[in-house]
C-alpha positions as CSV (number, residue, x, y, z in Angstrom):
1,X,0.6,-52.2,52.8
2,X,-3.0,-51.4,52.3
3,X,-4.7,-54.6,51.6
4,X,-6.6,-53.2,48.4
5,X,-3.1,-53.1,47.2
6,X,-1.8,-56.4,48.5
7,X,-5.0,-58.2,46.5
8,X,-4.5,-56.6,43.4
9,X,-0.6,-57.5,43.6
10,X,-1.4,-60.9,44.4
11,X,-3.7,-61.4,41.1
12,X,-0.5,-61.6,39.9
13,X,0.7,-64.8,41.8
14,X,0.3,-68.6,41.3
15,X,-1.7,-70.8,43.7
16,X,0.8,-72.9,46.2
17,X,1.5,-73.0,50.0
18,X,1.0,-69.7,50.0
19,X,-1.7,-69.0,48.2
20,X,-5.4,-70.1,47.2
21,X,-7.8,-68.6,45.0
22,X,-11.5,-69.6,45.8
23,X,-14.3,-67.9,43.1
24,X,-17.1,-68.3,45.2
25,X,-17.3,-67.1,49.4
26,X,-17.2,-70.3,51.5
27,X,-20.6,-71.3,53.5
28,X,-20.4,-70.4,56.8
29,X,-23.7,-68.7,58.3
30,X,-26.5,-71.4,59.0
31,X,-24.2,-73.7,56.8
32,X,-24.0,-77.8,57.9
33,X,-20.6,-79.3,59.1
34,X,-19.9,-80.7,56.2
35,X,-19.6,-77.1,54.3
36,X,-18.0,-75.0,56.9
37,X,-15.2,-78.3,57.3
38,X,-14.0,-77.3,54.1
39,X,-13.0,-73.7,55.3
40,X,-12.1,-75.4,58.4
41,X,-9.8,-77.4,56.3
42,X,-8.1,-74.9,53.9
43,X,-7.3,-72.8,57.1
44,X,-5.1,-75.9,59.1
45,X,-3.8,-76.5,56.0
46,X,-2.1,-73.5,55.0
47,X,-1.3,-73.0,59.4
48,X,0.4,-76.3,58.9
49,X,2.4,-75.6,56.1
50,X,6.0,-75.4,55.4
51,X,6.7,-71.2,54.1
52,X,8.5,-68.4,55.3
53,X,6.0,-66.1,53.9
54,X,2.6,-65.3,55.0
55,X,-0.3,-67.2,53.5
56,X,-3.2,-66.0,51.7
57,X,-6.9,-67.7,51.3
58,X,-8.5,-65.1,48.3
59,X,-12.0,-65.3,48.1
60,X,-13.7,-63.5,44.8
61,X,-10.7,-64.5,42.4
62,X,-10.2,-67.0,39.7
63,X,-6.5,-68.2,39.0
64,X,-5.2,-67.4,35.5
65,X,-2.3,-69.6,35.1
66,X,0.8,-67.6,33.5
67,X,-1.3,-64.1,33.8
68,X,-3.2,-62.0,36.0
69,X,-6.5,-63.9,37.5
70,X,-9.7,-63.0,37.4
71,X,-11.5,-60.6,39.9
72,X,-15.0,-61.9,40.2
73,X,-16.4,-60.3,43.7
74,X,-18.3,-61.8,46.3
75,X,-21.4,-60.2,47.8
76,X,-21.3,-60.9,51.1
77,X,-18.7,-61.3,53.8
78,X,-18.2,-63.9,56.6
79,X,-17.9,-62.0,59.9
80,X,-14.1,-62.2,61.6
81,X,-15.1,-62.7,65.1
82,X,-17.4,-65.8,64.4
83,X,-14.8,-67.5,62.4
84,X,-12.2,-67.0,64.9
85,X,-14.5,-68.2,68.0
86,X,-15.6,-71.0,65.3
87,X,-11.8,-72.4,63.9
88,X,-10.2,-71.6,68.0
89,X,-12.6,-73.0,69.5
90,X,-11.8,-76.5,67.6
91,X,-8.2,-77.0,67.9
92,X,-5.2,-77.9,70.1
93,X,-3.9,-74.4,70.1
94,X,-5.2,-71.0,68.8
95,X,-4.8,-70.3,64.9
96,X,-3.7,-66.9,64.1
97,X,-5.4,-65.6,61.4
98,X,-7.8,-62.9,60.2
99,X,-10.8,-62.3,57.6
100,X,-10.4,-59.1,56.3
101,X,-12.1,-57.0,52.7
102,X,-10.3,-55.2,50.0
103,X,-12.2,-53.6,46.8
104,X,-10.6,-54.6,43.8
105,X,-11.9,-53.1,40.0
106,X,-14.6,-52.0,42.2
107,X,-15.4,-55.0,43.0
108,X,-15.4,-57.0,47.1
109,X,-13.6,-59.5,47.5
110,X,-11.5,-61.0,50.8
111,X,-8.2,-62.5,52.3
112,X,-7.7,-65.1,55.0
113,X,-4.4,-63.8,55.9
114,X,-2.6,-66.5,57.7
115,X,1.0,-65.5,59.5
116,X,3.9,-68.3,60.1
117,X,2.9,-69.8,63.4
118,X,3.7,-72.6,65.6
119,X,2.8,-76.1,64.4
120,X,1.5,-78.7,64.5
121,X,-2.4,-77.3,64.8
122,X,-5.2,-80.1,64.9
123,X,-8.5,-80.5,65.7
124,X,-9.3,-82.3,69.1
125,X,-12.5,-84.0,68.2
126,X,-13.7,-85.3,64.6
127,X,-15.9,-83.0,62.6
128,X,-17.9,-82.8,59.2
129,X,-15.3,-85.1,58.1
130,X,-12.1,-83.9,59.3
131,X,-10.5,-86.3,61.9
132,X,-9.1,-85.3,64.9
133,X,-5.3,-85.6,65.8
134,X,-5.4,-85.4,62.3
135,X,-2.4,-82.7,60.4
136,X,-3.7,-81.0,57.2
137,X,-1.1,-79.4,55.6
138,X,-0.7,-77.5,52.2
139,X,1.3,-79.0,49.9
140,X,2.0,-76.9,46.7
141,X,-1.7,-76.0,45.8
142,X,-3.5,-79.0,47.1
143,X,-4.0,-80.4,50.9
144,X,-3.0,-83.4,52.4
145,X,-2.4,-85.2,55.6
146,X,1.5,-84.7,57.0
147,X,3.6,-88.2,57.7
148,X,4.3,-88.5,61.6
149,X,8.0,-87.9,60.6
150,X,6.8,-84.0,59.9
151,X,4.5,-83.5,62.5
152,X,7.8,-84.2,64.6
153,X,9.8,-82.2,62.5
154,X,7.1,-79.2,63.0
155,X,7.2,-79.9,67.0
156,X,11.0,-79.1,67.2
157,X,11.1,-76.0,64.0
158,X,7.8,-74.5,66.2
159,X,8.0,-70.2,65.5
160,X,6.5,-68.3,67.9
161,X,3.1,-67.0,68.4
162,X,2.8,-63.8,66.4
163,X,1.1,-61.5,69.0
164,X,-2.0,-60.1,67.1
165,X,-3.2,-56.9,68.1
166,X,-5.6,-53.8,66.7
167,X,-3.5,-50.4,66.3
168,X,-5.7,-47.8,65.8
169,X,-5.3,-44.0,64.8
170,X,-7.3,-41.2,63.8
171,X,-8.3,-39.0,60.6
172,X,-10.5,-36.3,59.2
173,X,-12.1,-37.0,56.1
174,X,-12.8,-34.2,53.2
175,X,-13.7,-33.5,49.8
176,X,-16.5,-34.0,47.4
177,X,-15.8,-37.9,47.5
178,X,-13.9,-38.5,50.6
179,X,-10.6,-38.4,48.8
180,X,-9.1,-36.4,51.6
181,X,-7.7,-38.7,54.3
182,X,-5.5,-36.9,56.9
183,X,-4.5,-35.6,60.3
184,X,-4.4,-31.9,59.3
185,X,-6.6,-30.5,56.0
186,X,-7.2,-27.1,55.0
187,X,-10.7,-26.0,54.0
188,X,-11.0,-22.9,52.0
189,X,-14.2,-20.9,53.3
190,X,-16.5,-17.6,53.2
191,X,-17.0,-15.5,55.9
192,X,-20.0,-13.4,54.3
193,X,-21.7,-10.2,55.5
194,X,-25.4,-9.6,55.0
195,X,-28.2,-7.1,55.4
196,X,-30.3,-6.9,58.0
197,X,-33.3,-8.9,57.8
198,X,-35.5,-5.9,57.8
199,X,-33.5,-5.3,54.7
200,X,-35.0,-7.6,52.6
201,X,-38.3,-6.7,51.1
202,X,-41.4,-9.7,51.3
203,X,-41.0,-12.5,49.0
204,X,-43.7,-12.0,46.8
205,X,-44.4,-8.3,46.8
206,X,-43.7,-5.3,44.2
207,X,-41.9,-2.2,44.5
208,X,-45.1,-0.2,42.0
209,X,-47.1,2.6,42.5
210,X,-44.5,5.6,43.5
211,X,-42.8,3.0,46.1
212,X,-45.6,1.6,47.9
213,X,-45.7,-2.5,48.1
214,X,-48.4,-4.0,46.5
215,X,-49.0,-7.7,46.4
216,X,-48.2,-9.3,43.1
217,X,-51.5,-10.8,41.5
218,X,-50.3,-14.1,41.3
219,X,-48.4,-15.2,44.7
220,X,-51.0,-16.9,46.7
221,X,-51.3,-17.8,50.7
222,X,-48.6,-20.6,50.9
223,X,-45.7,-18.0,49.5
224,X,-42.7,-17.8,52.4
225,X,-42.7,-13.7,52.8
226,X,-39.4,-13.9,54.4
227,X,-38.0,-16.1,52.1
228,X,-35.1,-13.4,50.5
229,X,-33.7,-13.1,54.4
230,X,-33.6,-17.0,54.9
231,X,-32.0,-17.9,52.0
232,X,-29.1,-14.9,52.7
233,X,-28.8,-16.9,56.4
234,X,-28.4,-20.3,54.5
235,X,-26.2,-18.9,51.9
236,X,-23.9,-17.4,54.8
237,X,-23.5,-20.6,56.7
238,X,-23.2,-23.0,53.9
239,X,-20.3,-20.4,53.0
240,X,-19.0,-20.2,56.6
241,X,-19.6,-23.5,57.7
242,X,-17.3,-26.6,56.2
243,X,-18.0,-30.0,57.1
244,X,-15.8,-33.4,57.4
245,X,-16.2,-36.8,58.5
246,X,-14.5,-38.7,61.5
247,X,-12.5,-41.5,60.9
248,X,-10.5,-44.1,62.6
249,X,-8.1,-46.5,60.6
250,X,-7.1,-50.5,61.9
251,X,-3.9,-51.3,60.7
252,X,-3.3,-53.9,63.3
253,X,-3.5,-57.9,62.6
254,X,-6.7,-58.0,64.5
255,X,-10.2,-56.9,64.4
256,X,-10.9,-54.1,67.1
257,X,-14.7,-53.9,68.7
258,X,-16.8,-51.3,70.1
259,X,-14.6,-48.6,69.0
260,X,-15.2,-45.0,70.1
261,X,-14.0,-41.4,69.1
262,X,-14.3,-38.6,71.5
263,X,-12.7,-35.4,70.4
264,X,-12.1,-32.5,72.8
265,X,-12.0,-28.7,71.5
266,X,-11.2,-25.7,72.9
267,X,-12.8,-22.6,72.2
268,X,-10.1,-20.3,71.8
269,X,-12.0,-17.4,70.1
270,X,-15.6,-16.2,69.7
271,X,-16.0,-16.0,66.2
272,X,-15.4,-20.3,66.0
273,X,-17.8,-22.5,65.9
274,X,-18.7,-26.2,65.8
275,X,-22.0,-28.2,64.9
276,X,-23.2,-31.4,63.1
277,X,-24.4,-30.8,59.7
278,X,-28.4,-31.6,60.8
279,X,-28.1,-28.6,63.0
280,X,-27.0,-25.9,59.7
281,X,-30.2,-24.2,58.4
282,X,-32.1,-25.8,55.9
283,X,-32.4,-24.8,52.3
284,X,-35.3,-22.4,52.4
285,X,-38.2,-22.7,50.1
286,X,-40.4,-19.7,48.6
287,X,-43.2,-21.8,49.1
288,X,-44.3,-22.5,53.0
289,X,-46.7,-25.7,51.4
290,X,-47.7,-27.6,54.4
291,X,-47.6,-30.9,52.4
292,X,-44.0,-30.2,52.0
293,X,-42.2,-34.0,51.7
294,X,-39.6,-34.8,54.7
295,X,-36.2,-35.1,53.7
296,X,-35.8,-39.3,52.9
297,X,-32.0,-39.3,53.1
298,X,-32.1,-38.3,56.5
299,X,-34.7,-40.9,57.8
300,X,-32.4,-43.4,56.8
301,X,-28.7,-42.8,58.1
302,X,-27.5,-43.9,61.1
303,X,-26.5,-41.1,62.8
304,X,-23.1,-41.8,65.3
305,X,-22.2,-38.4,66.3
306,X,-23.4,-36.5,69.1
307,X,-21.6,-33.3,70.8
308,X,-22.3,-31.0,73.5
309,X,-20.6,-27.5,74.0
310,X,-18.9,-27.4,77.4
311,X,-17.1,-24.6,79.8
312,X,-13.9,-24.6,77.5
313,X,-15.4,-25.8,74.4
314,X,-16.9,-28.7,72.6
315,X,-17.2,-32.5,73.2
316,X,-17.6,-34.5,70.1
317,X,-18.1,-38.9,70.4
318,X,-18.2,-40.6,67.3
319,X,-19.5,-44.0,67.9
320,X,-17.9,-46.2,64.8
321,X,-18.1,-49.5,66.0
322,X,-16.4,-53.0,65.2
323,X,-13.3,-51.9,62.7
324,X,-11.8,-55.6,60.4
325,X,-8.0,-55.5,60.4
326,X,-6.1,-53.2,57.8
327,X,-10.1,-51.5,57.5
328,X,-11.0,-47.8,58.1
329,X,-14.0,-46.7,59.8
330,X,-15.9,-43.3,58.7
331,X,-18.8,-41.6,60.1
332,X,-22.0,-41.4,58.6
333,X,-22.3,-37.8,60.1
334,X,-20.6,-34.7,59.3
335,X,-18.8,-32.6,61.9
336,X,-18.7,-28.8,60.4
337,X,-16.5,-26.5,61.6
338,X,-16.4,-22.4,61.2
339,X,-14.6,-18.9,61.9
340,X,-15.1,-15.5,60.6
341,X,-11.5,-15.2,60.3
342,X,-8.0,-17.1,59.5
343,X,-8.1,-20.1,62.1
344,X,-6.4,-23.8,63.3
345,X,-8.7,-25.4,64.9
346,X,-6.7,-28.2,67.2
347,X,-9.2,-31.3,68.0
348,X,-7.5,-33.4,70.8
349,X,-8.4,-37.0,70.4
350,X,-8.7,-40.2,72.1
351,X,-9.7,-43.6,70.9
352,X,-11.5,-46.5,73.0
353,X,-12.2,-49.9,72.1
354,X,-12.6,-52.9,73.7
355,X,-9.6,-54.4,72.7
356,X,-7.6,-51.3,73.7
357,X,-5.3,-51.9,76.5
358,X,-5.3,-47.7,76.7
359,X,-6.8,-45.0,74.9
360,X,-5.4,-43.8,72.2
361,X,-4.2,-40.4,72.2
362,X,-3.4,-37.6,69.0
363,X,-4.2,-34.6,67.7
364,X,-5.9,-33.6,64.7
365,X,-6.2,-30.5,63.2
366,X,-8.5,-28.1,60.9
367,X,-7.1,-25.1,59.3
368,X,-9.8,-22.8,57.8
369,X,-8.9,-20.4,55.3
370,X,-11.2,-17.9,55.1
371,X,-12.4,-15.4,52.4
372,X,-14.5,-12.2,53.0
373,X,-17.3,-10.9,51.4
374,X,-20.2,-8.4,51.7
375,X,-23.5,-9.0,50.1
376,X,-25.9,-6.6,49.4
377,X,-30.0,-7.1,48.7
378,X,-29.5,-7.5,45.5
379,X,-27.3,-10.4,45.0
380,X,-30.6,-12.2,46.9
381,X,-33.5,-10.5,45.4
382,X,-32.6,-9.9,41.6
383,X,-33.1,-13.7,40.7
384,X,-34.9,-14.2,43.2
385,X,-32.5,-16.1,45.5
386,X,-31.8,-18.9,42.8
């Protein structure tokens, strides 16, 4: 289960050893003892309980009692690997649990999912007001300090260590919002013949005068003469060339760091092709302005794809990162993809992280199906390329 769908279902549930909803995210960055005790606290206590489920912690909620609660959102998140090193680091043996996010009414909000685990879990020195040797368990939707007689009971009933582990796979990612999440997509494009750039006449200039060009009155020195032929070579790649994202999805129990994507391609005929979307011609302007602004977007994106075209083909690493439990990672850039013809294109891929014992191996795959077309002068020059 996605856990976008496991916190909307649990809106639904009351608040007991299972479950507890927090409406505000707890202190933890640059926070005193005192305040990060109390998360300290709710974590042991729900570790220490007595379930057979799993437990949740659900931060951005308020509980409704008899109906659905309340999805307030938080606005910022508290980072998995420092709470694990921060709770683990604390008690007699290690806590298994993870921090993950979920979007709910379009709103953040976040679980401290907490498995059925060996008990009893303490801490080994006092702090911010917890004692050590000291068992906080839930009990029904408040915490309290287990009798010796359960701590015993919890000794001998011990389950198993839950091994927690990232799993990671693959995806492309498509469409005009990212809807498109898959291992194979088919992407509908235009393979488009054009004139000759000595075709086109000057941007700017008249057909008058029994044939002979003569300079409109009004176009001045910053008009882009050649602007009929580079917009036909933009309208031809945006046409030819379709673009999708690179994305690898957690749906392991455990945060997975450093996370890399390198996708092999072979080059199986000469009319495919494969670049980022940086490298497509830009939109040309009739104007050639020299105080022409720089594109703003692009200053400001972190771009985590690089490629380089080898002996057989292309090389493409996506560099995505740390990826939270049951969390998908997508690139910022845009791989695009082309063919002049009907095509699969097969992208072999591994994944790396550094809590991979292996790379992870699969295939993905891109089938373009492609339209043709033949322009003519006209179709560029009668409105003047708008």
């Amino acid at each position: 289960m996605e856990y976008g769908d496991l916190a909307e279902s649990l809106l639904y549930e009351e608040e007991g050893p299972t479950l507890d909803f927090k409406r505000q995210q707890y202190l933890f960055e640059g926070a005193s003892n005192s305040d990060k005790a109390e998360l300290l606290k709710d974590i042991l206590a729900f570790a220490n309980a007595w379930r057979r489920a799993d437990a949740f912690i659900y931060i951005g909620a308020e509980e409704v009692k008899g109906g659905r609660s309340t999805v307030l959102g938080i606005a910022a998140h508290i980072d998995d690997a420092k709470l694990q090193q921060f709770v683990n680091s604390k008690t007699n043996r290690p806590v298994e649990f993870f921090y993950v996010s979920a979007q709910v009414e379009g709103k953040t909000v976040a679980l401290i999912h907490i498995p059925v685990q060996q008990r009893p879990t303490y801490l080994l020195k006092d702090y911010g007001g917890l004692l050590r040797h000291t068992v906080y368990i839930r009990r029904g939707s408040s915490t309290a300090i287990a009798a010796p007689d359960e701590i015993a009971l919890m000794g001998r009933a011990g389950t198993p260590t839950i091994e927690r582990a990232a799993k990671l796979s693959a995806f492309l990612v498509a469409g005009a919002h990212g809807e498109v999440l898959d291992k194979a997509i088919t992407l509908p494009t235009v393979n488009a013949e054009i004139p000759d750039a000595a075709a086109f006449p000057f941007y700017g200039l008249d057909y008058r005068d029994a044939g002979a060009l003569v300079r409109i009155a009004h176009i001045n020195d910053f008009n882009n003469e050649k602007f009929y032929s580079e917009y036909a070579k933009w309208m031809q790649a945006i046409g030819r060339y379709k673009a999708v994202h690179l994305a690898v999805k957690n749906t392991g129990n455990a945060v997975a760091m450093d996370v890399k994507l390198v996708i092999t391609v072979k080059k199986t005929a000469d009319h495919i092709d494969i670049c980022k979307e940086n490298d497509l011609p830009r939109k040309p302007s009739p104007s050639k302005h020299p105080f022409t602004l720089p594109d703003v977007h692009s200053i400001h994106v972190r771009h985590d794809i690089t490629y380089k075209v080898t002996q057989e083909g292309w090389r493409i690493v996506a560099e995505l990162g740390k990826i939270q439990a049951m969390d998908t990672a997508v690139s910022n850039d845009l791989l695009c993809v082309a063919a002049k013809e009907n095509t699969e294109i097969v992208l072999s891929a591994e994944i790396f992280s550094d809590d991979l014992p292996q790379p992870v191996r699969e295939e993905l795959k891109v089938r373009l199906d492609v339209a043709q077309r033949v322009y003519t002068v006209d179709d560029f020059t009668k409105n003047e390329g708008s």
